[in-house]
PASE-122565 format. One record per residue (C-alpha): residue in one letter; x, y, z. Coordinates in nm, 2 decimals. Example, Ala and Ser with C-alpha at 12.3 -4.5 7.8 and 13.67 -1.06 7.14 Angstrom:
("A", (1.23, -0.45, 0.78))
("S", (1.37, -0.11, 0.71))
This chain:
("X", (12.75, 2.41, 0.52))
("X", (12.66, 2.08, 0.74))
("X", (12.61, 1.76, 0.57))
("X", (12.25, 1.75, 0.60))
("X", (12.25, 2.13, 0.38))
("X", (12.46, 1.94, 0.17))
("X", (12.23, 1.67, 0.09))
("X", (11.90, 1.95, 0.10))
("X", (12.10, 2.06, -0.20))
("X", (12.15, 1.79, -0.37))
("X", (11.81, 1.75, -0.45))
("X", (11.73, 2.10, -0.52))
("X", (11.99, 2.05, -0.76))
("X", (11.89, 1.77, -0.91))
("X", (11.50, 1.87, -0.93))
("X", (11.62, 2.24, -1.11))
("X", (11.86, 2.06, -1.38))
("X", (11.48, 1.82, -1.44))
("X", (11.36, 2.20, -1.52))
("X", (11.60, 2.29, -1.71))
("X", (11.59, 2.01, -1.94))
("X", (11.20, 2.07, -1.99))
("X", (11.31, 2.42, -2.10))
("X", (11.58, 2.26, -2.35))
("X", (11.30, 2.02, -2.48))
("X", (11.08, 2.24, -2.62))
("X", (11.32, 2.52, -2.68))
("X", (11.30, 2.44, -3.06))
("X", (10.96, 2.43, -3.08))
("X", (10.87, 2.71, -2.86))
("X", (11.12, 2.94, -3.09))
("X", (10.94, 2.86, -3.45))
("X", (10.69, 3.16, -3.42))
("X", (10.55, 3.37, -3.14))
("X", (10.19, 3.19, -3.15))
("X", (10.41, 2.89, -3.02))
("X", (10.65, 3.08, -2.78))
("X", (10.37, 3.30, -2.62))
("X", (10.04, 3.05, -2.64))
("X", (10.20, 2.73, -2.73))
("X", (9.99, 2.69, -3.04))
("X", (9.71, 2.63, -2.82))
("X", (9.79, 2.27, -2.78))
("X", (9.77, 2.21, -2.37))
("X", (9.61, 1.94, -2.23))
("X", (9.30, 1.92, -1.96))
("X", (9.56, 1.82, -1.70))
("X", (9.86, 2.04, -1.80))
("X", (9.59, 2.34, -1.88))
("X", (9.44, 2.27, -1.52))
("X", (9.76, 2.20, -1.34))
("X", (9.97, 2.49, -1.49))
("X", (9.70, 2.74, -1.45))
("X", (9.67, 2.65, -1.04))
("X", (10.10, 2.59, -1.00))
("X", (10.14, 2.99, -1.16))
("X", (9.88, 3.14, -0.99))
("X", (9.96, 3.01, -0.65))
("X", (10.35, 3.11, -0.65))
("X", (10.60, 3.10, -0.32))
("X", (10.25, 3.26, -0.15))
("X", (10.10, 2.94, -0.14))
("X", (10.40, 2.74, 0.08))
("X", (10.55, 3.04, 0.22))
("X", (10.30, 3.36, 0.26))
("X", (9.97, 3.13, 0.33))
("X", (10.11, 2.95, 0.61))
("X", (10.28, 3.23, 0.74))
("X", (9.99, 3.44, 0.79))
("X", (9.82, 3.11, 0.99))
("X", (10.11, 3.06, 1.18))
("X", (10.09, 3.45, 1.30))
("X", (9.75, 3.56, 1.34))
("X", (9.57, 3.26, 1.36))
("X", (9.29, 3.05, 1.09))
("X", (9.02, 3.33, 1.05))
("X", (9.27, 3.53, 0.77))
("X", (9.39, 3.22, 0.64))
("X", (9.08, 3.04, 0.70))
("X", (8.85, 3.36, 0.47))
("X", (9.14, 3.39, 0.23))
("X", (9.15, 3.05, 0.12))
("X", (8.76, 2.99, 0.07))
("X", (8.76, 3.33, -0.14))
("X", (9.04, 3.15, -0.34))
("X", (8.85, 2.83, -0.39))
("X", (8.53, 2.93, -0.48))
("X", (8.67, 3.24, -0.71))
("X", (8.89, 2.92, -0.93))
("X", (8.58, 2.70, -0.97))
("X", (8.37, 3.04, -1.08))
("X", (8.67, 3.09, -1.30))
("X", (8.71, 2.78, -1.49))
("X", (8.29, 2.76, -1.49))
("X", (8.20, 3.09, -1.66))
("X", (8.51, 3.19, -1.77))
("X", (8.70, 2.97, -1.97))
("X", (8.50, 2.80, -2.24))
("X", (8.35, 3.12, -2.40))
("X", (8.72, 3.32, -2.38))
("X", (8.85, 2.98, -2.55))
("X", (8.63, 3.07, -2.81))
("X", (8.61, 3.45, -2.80))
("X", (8.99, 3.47, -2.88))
("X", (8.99, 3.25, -3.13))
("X", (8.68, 3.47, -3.32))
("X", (8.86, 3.79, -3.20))
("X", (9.16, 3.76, -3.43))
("X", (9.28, 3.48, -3.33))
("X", (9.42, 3.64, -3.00))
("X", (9.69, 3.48, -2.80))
("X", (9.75, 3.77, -2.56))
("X", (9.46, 3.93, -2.28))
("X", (9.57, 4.25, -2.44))
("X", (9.48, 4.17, -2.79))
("X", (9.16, 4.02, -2.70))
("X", (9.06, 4.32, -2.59))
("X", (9.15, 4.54, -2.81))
("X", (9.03, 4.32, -3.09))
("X", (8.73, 4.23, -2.93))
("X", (8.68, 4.62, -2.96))
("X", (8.81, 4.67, -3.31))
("X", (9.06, 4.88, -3.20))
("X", (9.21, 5.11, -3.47))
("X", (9.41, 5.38, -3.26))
("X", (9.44, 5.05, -2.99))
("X", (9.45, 5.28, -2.68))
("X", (9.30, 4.94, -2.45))
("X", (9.58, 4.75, -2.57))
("X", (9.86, 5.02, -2.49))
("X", (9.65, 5.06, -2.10))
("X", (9.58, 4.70, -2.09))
("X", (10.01, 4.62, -2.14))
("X", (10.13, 4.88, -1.92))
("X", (9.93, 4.77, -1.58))
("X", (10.04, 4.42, -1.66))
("X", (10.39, 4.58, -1.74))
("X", (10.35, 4.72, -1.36))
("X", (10.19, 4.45, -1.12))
("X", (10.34, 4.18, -1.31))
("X", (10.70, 4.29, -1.21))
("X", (10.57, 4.37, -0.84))
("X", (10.47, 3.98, -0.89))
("X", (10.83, 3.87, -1.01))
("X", (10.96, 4.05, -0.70))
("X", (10.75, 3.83, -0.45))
("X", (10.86, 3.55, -0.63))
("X", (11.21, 3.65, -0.61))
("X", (11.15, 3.74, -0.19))
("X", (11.07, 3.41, -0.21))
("X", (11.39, 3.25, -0.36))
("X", (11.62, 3.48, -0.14))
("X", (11.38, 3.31, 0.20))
("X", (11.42, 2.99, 0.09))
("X", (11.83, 2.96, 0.05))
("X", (11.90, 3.24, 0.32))
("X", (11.67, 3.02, 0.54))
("X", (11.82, 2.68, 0.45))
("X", (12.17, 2.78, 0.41))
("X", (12.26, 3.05, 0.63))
("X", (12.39, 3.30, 0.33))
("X", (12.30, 3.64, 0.26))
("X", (11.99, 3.73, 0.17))
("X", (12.04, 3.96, -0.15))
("X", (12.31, 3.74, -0.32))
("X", (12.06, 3.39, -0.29))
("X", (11.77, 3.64, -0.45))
("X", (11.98, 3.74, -0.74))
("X", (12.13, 3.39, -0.83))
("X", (11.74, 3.28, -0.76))
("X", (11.64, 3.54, -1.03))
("X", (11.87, 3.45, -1.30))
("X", (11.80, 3.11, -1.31))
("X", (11.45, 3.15, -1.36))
("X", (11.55, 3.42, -1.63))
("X", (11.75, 3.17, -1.86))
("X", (11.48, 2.89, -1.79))
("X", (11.20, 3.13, -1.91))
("X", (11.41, 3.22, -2.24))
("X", (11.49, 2.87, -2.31))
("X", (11.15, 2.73, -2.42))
("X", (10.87, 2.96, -2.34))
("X", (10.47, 2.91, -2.27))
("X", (10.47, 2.53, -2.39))
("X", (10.79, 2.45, -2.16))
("X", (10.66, 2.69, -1.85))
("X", (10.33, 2.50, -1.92))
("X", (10.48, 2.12, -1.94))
("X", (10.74, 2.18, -1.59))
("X", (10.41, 2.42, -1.39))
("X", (10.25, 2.04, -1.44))
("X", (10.52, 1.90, -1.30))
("X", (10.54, 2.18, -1.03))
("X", (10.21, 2.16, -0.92))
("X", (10.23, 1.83, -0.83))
("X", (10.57, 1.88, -0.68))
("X", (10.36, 2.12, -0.42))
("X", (10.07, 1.95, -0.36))
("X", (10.25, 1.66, -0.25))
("X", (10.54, 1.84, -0.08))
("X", (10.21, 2.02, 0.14))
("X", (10.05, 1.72, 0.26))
("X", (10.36, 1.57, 0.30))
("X", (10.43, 1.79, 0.59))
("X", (10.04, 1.82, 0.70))
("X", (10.07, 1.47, 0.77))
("X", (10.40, 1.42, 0.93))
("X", (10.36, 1.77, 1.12))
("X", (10.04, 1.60, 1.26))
("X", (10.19, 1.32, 1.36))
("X", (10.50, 1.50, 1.56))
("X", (10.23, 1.75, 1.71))
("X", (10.06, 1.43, 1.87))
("X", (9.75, 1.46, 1.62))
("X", (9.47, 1.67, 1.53))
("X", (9.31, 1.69, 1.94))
("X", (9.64, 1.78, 2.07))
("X", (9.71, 2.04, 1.79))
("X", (9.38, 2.20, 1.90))
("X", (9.42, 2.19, 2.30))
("X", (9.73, 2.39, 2.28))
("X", (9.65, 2.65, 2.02))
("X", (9.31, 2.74, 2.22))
("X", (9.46, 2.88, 2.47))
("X", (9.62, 3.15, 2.25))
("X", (9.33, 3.42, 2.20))
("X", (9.16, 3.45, 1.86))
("X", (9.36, 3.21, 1.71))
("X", (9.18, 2.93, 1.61))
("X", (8.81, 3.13, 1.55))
("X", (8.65, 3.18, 1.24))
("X", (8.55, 3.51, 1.36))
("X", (8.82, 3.66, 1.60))
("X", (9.19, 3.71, 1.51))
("X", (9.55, 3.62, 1.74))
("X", (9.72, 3.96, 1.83))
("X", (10.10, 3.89, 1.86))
("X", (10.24, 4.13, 2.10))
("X", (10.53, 4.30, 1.95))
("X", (10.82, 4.54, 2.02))
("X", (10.98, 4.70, 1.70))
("X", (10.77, 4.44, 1.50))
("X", (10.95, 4.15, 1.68))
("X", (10.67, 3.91, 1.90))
("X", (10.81, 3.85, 2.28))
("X", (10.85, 3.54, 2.44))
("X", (10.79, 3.49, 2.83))
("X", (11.03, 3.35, 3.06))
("X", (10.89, 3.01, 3.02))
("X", (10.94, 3.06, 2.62))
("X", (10.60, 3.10, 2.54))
("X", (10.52, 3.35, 2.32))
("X", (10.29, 3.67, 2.48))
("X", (9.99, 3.74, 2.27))
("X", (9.73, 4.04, 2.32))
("X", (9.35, 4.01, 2.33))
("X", (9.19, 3.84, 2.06))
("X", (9.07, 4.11, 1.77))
("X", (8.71, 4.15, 1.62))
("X", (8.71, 3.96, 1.29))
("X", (8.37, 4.08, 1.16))
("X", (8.12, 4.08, 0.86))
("X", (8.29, 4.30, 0.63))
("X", (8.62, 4.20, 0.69))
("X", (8.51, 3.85, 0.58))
("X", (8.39, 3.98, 0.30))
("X", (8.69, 4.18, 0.22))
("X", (8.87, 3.90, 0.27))
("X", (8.64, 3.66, 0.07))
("X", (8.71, 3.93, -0.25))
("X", (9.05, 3.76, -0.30))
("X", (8.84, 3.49, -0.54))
("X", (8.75, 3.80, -0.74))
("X", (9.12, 3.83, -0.83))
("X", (9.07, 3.52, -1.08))
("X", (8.86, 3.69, -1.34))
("X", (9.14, 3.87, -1.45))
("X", (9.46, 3.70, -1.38))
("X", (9.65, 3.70, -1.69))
("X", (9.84, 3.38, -1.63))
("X", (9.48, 3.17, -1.56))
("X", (9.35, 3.33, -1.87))
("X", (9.58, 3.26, -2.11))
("X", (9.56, 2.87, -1.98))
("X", (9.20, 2.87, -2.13))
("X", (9.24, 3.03, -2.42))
("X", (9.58, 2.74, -2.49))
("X", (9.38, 2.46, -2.43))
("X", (9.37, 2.24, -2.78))
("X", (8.95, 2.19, -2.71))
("X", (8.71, 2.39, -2.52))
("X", (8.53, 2.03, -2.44))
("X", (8.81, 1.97, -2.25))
("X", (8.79, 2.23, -2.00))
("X", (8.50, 2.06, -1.80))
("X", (8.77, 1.80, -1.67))
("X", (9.02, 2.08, -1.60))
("X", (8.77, 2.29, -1.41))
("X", (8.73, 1.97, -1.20))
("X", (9.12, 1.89, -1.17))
("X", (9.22, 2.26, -1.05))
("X", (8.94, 2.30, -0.82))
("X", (9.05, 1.99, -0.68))
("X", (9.37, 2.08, -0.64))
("X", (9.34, 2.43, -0.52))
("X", (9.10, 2.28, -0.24))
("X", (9.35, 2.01, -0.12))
("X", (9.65, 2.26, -0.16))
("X", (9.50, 2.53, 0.01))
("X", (9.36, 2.36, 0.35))
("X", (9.74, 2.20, 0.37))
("X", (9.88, 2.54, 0.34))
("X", (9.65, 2.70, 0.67))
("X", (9.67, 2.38, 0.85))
("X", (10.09, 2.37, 0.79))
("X", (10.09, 2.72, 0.98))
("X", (9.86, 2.60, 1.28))
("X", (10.08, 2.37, 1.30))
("X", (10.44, 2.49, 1.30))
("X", (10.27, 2.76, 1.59))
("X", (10.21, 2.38, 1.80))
("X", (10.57, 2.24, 1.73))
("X", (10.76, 2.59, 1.68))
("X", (10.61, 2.80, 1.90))
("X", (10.89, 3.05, 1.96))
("X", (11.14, 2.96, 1.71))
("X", (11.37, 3.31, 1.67))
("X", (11.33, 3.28, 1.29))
("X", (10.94, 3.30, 1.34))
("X", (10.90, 3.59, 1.58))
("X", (10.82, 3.84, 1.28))
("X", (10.55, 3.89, 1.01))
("X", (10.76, 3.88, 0.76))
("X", (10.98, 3.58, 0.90))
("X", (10.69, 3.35, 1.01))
("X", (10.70, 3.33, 0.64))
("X", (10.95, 3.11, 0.67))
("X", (10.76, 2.83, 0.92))
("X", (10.72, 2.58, 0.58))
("X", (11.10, 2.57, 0.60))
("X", (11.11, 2.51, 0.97))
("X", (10.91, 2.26, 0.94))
("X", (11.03, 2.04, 0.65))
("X", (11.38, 2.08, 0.78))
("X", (11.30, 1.96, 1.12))
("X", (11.06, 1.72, 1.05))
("X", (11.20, 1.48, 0.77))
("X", (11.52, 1.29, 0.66))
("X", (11.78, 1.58, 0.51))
("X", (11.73, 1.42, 0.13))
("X", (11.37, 1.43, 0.16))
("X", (11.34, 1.80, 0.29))
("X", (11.51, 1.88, -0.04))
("X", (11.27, 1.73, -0.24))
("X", (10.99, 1.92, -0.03))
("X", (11.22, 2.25, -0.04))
("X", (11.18, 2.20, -0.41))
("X", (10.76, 2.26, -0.38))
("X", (10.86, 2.62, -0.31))
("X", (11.13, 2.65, -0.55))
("X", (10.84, 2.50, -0.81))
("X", (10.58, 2.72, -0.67))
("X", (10.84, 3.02, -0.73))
("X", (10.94, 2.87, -1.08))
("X", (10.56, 2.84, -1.15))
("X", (10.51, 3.20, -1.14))
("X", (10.79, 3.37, -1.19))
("X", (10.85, 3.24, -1.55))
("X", (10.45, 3.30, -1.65))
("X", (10.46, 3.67, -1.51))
("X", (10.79, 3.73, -1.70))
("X", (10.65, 3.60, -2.01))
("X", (10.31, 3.78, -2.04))
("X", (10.49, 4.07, -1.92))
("X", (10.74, 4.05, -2.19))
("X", (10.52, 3.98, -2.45))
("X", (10.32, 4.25, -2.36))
("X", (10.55, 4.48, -2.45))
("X", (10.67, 4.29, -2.77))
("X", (10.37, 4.18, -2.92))
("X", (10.09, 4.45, -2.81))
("X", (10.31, 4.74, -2.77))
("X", (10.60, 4.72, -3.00))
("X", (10.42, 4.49, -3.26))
("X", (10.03, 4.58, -3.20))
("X", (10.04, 4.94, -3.21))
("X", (10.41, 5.12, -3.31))
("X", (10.57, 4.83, -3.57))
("X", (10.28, 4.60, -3.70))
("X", (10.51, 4.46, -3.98))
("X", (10.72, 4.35, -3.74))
("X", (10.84, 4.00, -3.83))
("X", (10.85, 3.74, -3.54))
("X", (11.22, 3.72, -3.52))
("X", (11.19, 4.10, -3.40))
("X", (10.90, 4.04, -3.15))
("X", (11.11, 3.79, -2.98))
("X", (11.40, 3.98, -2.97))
("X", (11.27, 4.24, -2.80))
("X", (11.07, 4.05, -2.58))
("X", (11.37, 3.84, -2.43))
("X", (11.51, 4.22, -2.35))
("X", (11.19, 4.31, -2.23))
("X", (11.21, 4.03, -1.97))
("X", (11.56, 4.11, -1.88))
("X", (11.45, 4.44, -1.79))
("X", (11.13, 4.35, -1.59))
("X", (11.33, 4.14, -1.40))
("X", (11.61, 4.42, -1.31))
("X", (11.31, 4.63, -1.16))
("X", (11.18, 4.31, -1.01))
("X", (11.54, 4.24, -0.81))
("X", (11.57, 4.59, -0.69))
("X", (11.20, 4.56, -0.54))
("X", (11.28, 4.24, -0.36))
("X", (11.63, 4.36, -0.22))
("X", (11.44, 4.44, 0.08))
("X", (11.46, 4.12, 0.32))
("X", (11.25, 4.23, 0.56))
("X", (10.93, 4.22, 0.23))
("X", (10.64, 3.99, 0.32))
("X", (10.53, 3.81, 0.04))
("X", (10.20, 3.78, 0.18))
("X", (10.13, 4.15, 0.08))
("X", (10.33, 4.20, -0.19))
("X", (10.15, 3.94, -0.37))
("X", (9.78, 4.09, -0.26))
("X", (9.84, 4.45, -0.41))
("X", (9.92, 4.30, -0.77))
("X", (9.67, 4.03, -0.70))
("X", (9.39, 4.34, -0.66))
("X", (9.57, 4.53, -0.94))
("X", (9.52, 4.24, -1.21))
("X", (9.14, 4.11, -1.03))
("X", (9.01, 4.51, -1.07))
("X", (9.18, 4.59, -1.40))
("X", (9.05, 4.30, -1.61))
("X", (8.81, 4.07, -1.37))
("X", (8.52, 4.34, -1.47))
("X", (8.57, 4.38, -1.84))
("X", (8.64, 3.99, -1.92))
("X", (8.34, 3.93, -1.74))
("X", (8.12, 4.21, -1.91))
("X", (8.33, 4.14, -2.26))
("X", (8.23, 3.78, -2.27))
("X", (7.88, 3.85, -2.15))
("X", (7.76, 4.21, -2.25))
("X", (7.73, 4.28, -2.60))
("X", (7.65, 4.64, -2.51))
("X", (7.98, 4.74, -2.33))
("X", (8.17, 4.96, -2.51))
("X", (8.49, 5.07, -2.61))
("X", (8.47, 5.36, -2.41))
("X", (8.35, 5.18, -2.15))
("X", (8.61, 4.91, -2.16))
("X", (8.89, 5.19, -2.10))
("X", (8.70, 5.34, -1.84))
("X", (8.65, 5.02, -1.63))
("X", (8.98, 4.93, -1.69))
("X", (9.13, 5.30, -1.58))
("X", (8.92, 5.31, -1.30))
("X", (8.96, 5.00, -1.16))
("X", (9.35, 5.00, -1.15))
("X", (9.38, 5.32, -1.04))
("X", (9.14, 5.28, -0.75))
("X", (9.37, 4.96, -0.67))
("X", (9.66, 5.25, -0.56))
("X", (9.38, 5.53, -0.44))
("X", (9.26, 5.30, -0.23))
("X", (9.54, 5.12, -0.06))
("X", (9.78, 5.42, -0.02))
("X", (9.50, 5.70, 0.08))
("X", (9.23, 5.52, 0.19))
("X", (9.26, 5.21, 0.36))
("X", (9.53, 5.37, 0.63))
("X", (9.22, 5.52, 0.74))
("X", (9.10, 5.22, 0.88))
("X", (8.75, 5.13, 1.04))
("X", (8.50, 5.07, 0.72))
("X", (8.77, 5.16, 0.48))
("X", (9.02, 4.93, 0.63))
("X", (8.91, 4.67, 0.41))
("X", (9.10, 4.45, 0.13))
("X", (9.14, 4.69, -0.24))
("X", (9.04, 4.47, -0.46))
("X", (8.64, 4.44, -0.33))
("X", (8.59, 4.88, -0.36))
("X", (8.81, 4.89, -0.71))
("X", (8.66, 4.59, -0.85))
("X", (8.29, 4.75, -0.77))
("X", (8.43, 5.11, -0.90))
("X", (8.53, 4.93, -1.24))
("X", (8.17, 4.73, -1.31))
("X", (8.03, 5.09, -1.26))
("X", (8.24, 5.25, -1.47))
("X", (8.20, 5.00, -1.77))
("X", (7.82, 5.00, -1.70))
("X", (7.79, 5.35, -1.65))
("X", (8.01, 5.46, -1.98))
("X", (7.91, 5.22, -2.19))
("X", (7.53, 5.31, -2.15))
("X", (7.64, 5.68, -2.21))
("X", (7.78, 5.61, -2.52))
("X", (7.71, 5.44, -2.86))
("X", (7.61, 5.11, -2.89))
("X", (7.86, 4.85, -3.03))
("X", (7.87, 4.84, -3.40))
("X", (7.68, 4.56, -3.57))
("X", (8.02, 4.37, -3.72))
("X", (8.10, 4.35, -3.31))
("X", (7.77, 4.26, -3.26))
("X", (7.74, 4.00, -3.45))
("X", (8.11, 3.86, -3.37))
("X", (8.01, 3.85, -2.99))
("X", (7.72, 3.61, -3.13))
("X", (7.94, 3.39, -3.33))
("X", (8.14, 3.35, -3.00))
("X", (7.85, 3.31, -2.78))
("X", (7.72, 3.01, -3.03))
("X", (8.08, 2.81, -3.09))
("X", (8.05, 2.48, -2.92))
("X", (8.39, 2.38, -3.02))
């Protein structure tokens, strides 16, 4: 290790013991009860709310799979991707939030997406809440493995040591910060993460800019390359084995631009559909201290998405203008890795720590919110909610700290595989969570009529389509080639509609609780 690793560490260092003493902070607190440790008493702030809710739903995917996909195919994927995101977070925060902050507190006082459900049902056999905690139980640990790809990247990239051994230390780290001082200290350091990333992105969009000669010369050398900077074409990297070539001169060889057409944009576009039910956005509205709050959060995380999100596709353009055929960039999966290229090229070795530690905190971000729900939806709506509900709160946190450690064994031995691209592995579970719940929060907060019955069936059909449709499918290509999350998320709003018209209607104590929601203003 050179000296300039050696000071790259140093601040990693020093930015993950900061994290660490957050966790010790409010370890005490977040261990008096499982209202604290799972939904911090439901005493966050517009700005933590806002900022927490953006810094865990982004993850390593927004500094290393966002650029990566710009930097290989060009802006249209990138380009689509991150306007579907936008407009899906303002949607979110808009329609969403203040009438589930108030739902969950009329449903039983919910502090899981689980329990709201099945309480805003009046579950007595609770069979939503078993199928509600077992897909989180699933695409939440595919989550923790992209975030754990990402922390294996990251110090195999920098550091020049094996892949598998830097994932694994990456892992445990975040496992003891996670049990330290659950949702209120994951909450108070994904503040301090998000800004860590939004400044360590336009950091580099502005000193990439300048080294690339600024923004004319950035755009007369990557329109030469076919398809790659068009809304509606796409750059085709010519490959052999999955690796792009390079010329004689060092150029590297692209095909003819692809067809980038209507109903891929809209596929693409789908991706803000994912927000309606992302657990770890959702439980960020229902935490917030005052629902008259949430009008400034909207405005802070929509704010920050925007900013965060144009730096991430224009970080990828770039690295193609400066790195053009770097050998760590010639793949899919390691063009992932152009962020890191990029900081550790561009700025003074101390500094490029400090940036380094955006995707660390974009990693810690998410990592420690998807182990958390996760875990406590097995503790608390499993264990607690439907086979021990005189289980005391000592027990429930017992079992979810286990819980967690298991989740995060399956989640290691998914990312083992150097060669995953984050990029993808983050879009499966982001279409399992968007087509599982997105439909039933929206018709549960909104629909007094849905059902019971037709709650399980949106919810049954809309994850399952998520795997019918990516693995059978969409390898057919042409019209069905498009993204899983638009034809599941479709298939479950029928399903709830459909069922839920078949059946009958909501009794008149839910009826009149979904009025008492609809009519809080505080």
């Amino acid at each position: 290790m050179n000296v300039d690793s050696v000071q790259i560490l140093i601040a990693m260092i020093f930015y993950i013991l900061l994290v660490i003493g957050i966790g010790v902070y409010f370890a005490k607190r977040a261990n008096e009860n499982s209202d604290n440790y799972f939904l911090g008493g439901r005493s966050l702030g517009p700005w933590v709310a806002a900022m927490s809710a953006e810094a865990s739903d982004m993850s390593g995917w927004l500094l290393m799979g966002l650029p990566g996909v710009a930097y290989w195919c060009g802006l249209s994927d990138a380009f689509w991707t991150a306007i579907g995101l936008a407009v899906g977070t303002y949607l979110n925060w808009l329609l969403i939030a203040k009438r589930l902050r108030h739902y969950s507190v009329v449903a039983g006082n919910s502090i899981t997406i689980p329990e709201f459900f099945s309480n805003r049902f009046k579950e007595n056999t609770k069979i939503i809440r078993f199928i509600a905690s077992a897909f989180i139980l699933v695409f939440f640990t595919v989550y923790a493995a992209s975030c754990f790809v990402t922390c294996g990247k990251l110090f195999s990239s920098l550091f020049g040591l094996n892949y598998q051994l830097m994932m694994i230390i990456g892992a445990i780290f975040v496992i003891v910060y996670t049990f330290l001082g659950g949702f209120l200290a994951e909450s108070s350091s994904d503040f301090i993460q998000g800004i860590v990333m939004i400044v360590a992105l336009v950091l580099i969009l502005a000193t990439g800019t300048a080294a690339a000669g600024g923004p004319e010369a950035i755009l007369n050398n990557i329109k030469n390359i076919p398809g790659f900077f068009s809304f509606f074409g796409i750059a085709q990297p010519q490959l052999i084995d999955g690796v792009q070539q390079v010329s004689s001169t060092g150029a590297p060889l692209f095909g003819e631009a692809g067809s980038y057409g209507f109903l891929t944009i809209i596929s693409t576009l789908s991706w803000g559909l994912g927000y309606f039910g992302m657990p770890q956005v959702l439980l960020r509205f229902m935490a917030i201290r005052r629902s008259s709050e949430l009008k400034k959060s909207r405005i802070i995380a929509t704010v920050w998405c925007v900013i965060s999100l144009f730096a991430a596709v224009a970080v990828g353009i770039i690295g193609r203008v400066l790195f053009p055929s770097e050998a760590m960039l010639l793949t899919s999966s390691g063009a992932e890795n152009v962020f890191i290229v990029l900081s550790t090229n561009l700025l003074p070795p101390l500094i490029a720590g400090v940036v380094m530690s955006g995707i660390l905190a974009a990693t810690m971000s998410s990592s420690d919110s998807y182990l958390l729900i996760a875990s406590s939806a097995f503790a608390m709506d499993i264990f607690k909610g439907i086979f021990k509900k005189d289980a005391s709160d000592k027990q429930v946190m017992l079992l979810s700290r286990v819980t967690l450690l298991l989740i995060s064994l399956f989640g290691i031995i998914i990312a083992l595989d150097e060669n995953s691209v984050i990029f993808k592995v983050v879009s499966f579970a982001w279409a399992g969570f968007g087509a599982t719940f997105g439909p039933l929060m929206i018709f549960s907060l909104f629909w007094k009529r849905v059902t019971r019955s037709g709650a399980i069936a949106g919810m049954l059909a809309g994850g399952g389509m998520v795997f019918v449709w990516k693995l059978l499918i969409r390898p057919l290509g042409g019209v069905f080639g498009i993204y899983e999350l638009l034809p599941a998320f479709v298939i479950s709003c029928i399903a709830i509609v459909v069922v839920s018209l078949l059946t009958r209607k909501p009794s008149a104590e839910i009826e009149n609780e979904f009025e008492a929601a609809k009519a809080m203003t505080e």
